[in-house]
C-alpha positions as CSV (number, residue, x, y, z in Angstrom):
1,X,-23.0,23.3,-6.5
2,X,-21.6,24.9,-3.4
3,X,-19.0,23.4,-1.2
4,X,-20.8,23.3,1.8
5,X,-23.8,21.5,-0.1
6,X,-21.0,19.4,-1.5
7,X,-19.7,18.4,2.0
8,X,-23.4,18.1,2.9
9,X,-24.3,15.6,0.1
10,X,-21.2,14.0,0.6
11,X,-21.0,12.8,3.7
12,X,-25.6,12.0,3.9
13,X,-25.3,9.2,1.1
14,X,-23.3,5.9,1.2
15,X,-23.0,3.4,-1.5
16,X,-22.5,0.4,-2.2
17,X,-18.7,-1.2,-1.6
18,X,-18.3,-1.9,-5.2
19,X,-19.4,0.0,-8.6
20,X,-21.9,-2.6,-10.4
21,X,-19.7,-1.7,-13.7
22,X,-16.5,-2.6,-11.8
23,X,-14.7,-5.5,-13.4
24,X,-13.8,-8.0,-10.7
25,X,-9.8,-9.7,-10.8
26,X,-7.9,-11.0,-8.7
27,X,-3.7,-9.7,-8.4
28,X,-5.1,-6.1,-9.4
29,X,-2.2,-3.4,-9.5
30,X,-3.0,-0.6,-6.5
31,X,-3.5,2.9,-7.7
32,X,-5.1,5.8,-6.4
33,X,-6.5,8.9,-7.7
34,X,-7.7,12.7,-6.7
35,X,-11.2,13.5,-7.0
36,X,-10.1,17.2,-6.7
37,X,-13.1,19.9,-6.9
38,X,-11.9,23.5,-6.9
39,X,-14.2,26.3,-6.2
40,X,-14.3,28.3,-9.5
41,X,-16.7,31.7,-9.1
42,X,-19.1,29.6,-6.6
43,X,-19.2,26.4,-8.3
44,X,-17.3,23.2,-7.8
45,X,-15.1,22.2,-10.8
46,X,-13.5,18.7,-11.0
47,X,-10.0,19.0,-12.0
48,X,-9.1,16.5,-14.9
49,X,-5.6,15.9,-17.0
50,X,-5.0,14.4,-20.5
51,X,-2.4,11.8,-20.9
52,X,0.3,12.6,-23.6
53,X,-0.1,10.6,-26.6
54,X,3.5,8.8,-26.3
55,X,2.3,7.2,-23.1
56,X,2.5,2.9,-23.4
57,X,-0.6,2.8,-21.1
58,X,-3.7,5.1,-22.2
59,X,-2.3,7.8,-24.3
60,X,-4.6,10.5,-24.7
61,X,-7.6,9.4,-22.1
62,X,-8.6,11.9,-19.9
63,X,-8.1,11.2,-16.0
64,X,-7.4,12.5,-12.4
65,X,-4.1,13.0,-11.4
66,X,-3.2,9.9,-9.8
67,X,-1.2,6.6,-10.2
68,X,0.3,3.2,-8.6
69,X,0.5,3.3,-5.0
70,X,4.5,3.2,-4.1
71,X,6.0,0.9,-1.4
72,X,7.0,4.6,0.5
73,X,3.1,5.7,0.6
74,X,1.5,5.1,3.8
75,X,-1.8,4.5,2.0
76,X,-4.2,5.7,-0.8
77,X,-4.8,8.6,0.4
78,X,-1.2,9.6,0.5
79,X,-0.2,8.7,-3.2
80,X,-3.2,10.3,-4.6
81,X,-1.9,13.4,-2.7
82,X,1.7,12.7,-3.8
83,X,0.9,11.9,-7.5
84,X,-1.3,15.2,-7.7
85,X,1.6,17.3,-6.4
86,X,4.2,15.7,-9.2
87,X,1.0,15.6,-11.9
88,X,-0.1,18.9,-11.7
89,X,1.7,21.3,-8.8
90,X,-1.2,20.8,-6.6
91,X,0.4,20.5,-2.9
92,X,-0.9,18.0,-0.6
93,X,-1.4,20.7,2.1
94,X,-3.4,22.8,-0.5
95,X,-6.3,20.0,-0.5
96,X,-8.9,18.9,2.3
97,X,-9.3,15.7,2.4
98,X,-13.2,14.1,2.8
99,X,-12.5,10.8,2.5
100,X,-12.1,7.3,-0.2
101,X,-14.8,6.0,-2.6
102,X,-14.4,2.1,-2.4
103,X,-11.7,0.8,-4.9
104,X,-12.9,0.4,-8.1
105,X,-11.6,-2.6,-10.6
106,X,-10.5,-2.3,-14.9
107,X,-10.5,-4.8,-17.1
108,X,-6.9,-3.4,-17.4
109,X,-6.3,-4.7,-14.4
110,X,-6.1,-2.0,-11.9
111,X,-7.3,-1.8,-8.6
112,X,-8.1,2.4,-8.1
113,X,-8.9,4.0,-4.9
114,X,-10.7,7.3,-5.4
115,X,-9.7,10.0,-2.6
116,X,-12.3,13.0,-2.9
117,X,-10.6,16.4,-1.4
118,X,-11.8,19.8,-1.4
119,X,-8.8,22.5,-3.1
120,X,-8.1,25.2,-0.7
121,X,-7.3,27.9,-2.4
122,X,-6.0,28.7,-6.1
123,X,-2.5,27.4,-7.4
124,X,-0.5,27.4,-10.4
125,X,-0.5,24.5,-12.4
126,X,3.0,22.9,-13.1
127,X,2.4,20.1,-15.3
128,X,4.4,17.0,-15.5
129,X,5.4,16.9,-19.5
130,X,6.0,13.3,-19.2
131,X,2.7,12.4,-17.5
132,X,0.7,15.0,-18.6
133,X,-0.6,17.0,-21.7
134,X,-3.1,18.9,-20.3
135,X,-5.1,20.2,-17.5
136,X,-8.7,21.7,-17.4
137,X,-11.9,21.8,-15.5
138,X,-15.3,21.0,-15.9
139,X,-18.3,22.5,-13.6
140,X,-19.1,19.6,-11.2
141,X,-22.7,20.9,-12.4
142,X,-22.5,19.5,-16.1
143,X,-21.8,16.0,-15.1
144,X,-25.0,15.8,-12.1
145,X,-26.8,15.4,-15.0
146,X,-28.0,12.2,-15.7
147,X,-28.1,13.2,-19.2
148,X,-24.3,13.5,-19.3
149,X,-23.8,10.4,-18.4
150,X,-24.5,7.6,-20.4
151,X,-23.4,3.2,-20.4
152,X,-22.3,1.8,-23.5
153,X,-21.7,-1.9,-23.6
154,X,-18.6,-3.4,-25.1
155,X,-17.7,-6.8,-26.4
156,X,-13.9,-8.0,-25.2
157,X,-13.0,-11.5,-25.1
158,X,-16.6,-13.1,-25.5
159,X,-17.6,-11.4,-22.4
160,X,-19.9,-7.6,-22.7
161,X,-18.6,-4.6,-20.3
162,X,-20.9,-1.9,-19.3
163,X,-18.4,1.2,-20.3
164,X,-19.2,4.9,-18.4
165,X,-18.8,7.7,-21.3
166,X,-19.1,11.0,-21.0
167,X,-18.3,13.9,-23.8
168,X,-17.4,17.3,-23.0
169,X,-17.2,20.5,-25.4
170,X,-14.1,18.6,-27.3
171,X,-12.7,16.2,-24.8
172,X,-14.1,12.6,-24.4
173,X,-14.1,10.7,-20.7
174,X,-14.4,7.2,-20.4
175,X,-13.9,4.1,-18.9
176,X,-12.6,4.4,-15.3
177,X,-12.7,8.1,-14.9
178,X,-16.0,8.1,-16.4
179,X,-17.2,5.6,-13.8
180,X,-15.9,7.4,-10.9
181,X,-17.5,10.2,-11.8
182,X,-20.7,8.6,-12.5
183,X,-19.8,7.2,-9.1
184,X,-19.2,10.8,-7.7
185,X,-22.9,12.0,-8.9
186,X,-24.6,8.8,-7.7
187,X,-23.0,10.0,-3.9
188,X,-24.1,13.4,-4.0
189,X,-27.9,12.5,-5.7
190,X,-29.4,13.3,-2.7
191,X,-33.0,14.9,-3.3
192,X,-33.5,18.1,-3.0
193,X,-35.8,18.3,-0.4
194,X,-34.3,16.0,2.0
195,X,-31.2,18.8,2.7
């Protein structure tokens, strides 16, 4: 996909305010992440990280570059942004902002607000050792297939969780990311014939 029929799908289709697999809580922990798509040869790319494995909190998952929302952030929007530039090296002037999925809730207890932005033009990556093992791509393309996607339910505390999962060459996205991404190709499942 293009990213003029990205911005076109993106902005024809509104969903619902909350994921159906989002696990509702009440005192959630605000975060925010960066749906970032980079314009690889043509094609829109989501940019993903790995966690290191010495991380407390999900060592080794797969996510966007993102984290808590600090007192000093004006809102989601702006820590995505902030936590992408100290993740990764991508500047917040080097991404076009289209907007915030609604917040979606973890059984972990985490209130995340996705911000989906456009990359400008190509950077250098300048990973965060202590936040981040790795970065990579994946064509946008690969996960609008439905058959990428897939639910599993999980059992946790006598209650079953519908769990997004999504494996890639040797990498393995779940949970949350998973979910927004699923989320992501829901918006942008416009038919067709209808653009």
């Amino acid at each position: 996909m293009e990213t003029a029929e990205f911005r076109l799908r993106f902005n024809l289709h509104s969903l619902a305010q909350q994921d159906p697999a989002a696990f509702p809580h009440i005192g959630l922990r605000k975060a925010a992440v960066l749906i970032a798509l980079q314009d690889i040869g043509g094609e829109l790319h989501l940019i993903l990280t790995q966690r290191p494995m010495h991380l407390r909190a999900h060592p080794g998952q797969v996510s966007f570059p993102g984290g808590k929302i600090e007192p000093d952030d004006i809102d989601a929007i702006a820590a995505a942004l902030r936590e992408a530039e100290e993740e990764i090296g991508l500047s917040r002037n080097n991404v076009d902002v289209l907007g915030t999925f609604p917040p979606y809730n973890t059984f972990t207890g985490f209130e995340i607000t996705p911000v989906v932005g456009i990359v400008k033009q190509t950077f250098v990556l300048k990973l965060d050792p202590g936040e981040v093992a790795d970065c990579f791509t994946v064509p946008l393309s690969f996960f609008i297939d439905p058959s990428h996607r897939h639910q599993k339910f999980f059992l946790r505390q006598g209650h079953y969780y519908s769990v997004h999962v999504m494996p890639y060459q040797q990498r393995f996205i779940w949970g949350a990311t998973a979910a927004i991404i699923d989320h992501l190709c829901r918006q942008l499942s416009i038919p067709a014939d209808f653009i």
